[in-house]
C-alpha positions in Angstrom: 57.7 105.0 90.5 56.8 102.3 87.7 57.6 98.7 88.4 60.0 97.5 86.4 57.8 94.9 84.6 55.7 98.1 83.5 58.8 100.0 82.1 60.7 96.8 80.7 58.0 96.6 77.9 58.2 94.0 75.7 58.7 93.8 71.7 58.3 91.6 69.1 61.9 89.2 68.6 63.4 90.4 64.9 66.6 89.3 63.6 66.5 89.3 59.5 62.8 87.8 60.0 60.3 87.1 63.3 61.4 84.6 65.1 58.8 81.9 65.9 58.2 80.2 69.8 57.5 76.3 69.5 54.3 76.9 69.5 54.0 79.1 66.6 53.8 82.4 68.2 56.2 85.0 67.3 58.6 85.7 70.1 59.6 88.5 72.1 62.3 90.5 74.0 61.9 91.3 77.2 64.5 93.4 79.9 67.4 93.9 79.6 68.0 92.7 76.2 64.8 95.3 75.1 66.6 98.3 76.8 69.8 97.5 75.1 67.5 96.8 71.2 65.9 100.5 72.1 69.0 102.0 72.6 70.8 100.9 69.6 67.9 101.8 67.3 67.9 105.1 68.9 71.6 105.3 67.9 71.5 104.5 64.3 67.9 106.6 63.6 68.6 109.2 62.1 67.1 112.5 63.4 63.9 114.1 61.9 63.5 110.5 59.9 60.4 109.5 62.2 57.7 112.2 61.1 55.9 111.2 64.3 59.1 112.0 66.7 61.2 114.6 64.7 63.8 114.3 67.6 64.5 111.1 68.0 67.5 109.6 67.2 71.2 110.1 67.4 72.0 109.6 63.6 75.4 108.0 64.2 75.8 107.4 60.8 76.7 111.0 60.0 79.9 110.3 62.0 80.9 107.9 59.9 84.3 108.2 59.0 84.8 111.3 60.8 84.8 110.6 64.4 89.0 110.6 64.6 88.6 113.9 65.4 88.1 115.3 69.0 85.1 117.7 68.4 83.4 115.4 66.5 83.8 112.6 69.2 82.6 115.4 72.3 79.4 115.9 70.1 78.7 113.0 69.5 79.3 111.8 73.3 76.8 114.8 73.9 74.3 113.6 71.3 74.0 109.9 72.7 74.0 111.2 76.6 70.8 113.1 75.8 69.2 110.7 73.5 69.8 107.8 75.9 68.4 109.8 78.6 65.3 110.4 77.2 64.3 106.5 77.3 62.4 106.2 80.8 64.3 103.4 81.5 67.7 105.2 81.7 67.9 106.6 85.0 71.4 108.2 84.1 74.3 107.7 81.4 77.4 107.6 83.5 80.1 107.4 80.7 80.6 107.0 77.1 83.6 106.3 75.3 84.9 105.1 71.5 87.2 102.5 69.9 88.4 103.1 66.3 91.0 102.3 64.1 92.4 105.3 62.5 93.0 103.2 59.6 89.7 101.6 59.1 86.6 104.2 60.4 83.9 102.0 59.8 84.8 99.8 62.9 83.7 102.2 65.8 82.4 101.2 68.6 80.7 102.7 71.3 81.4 101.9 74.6 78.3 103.0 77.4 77.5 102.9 80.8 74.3 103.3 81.6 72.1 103.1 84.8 69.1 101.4 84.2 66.1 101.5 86.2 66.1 97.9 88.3 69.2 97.1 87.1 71.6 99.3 88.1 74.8 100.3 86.1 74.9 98.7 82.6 78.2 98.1 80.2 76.8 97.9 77.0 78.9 97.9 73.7 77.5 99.5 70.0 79.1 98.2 66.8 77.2 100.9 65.0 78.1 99.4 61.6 78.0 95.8 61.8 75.3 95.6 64.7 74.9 94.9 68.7 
């Protein structure tokens, strides 16, 4: 099994614009904070949009003001479990669930549980449409 310094990669630090270390370097994200950046962009891609990996992606912005309803919440639930599972760092997603306000679709969020290789089980919350 891979150590976890091998499958906690790191990536370059990017919010609006690089961000430089005091040294002039451009920073980056390592662990958990990585996992959690990985996951998220594998929620908003949408699917068939990277020619390279045609299946990537849970396009969560199809569900967009749709997801009151029940069948459009259990595939979507569906859709993230086996997207998140693909990352070799997910050892297993244990639970996913959703916040909306009926009146106001665009403020879903996406509650997760995932265990994490090295770290065990991980809360982590999407705001799919306004960020992490």
């Amino acid at each position: 099994m891979a150590s976890i310094i091998e499958v906690f990669k790191r990536d370059l630090a990017f919010v609006g614009d690089f961000i430089k270390t005091p040294t002039g370097d451009i920073d980056t994200v390592t662990g958990l904070r990585n996992f959690k950046d990985a996951l998220f962009r594998r929620l908003i891609t949408t699917p068939g949009s990277l020619v390279h990996r045609p299946g990537y992606g849970v396009g969560v912005k199809s569900y967009k003001n749709s997801i009151n309803s029940l069948a459009k919440r259990e595939k979507l639930a569906r859709t993230i479990k086996q997207q998140f599972e693909q990352d070799p760092r997910t050892v297993e997603v244990v639970s996913i669930g959703f916040t909306f306000d009926d009146y106001k679709p665009e403020t879903i969020k996406v509650h997760t549980t995932v265990e994490a290789v090295g770290y065990g089980k991980v809360d982590i919350e999407f705001s799919p449409f306004g960020g992490l």
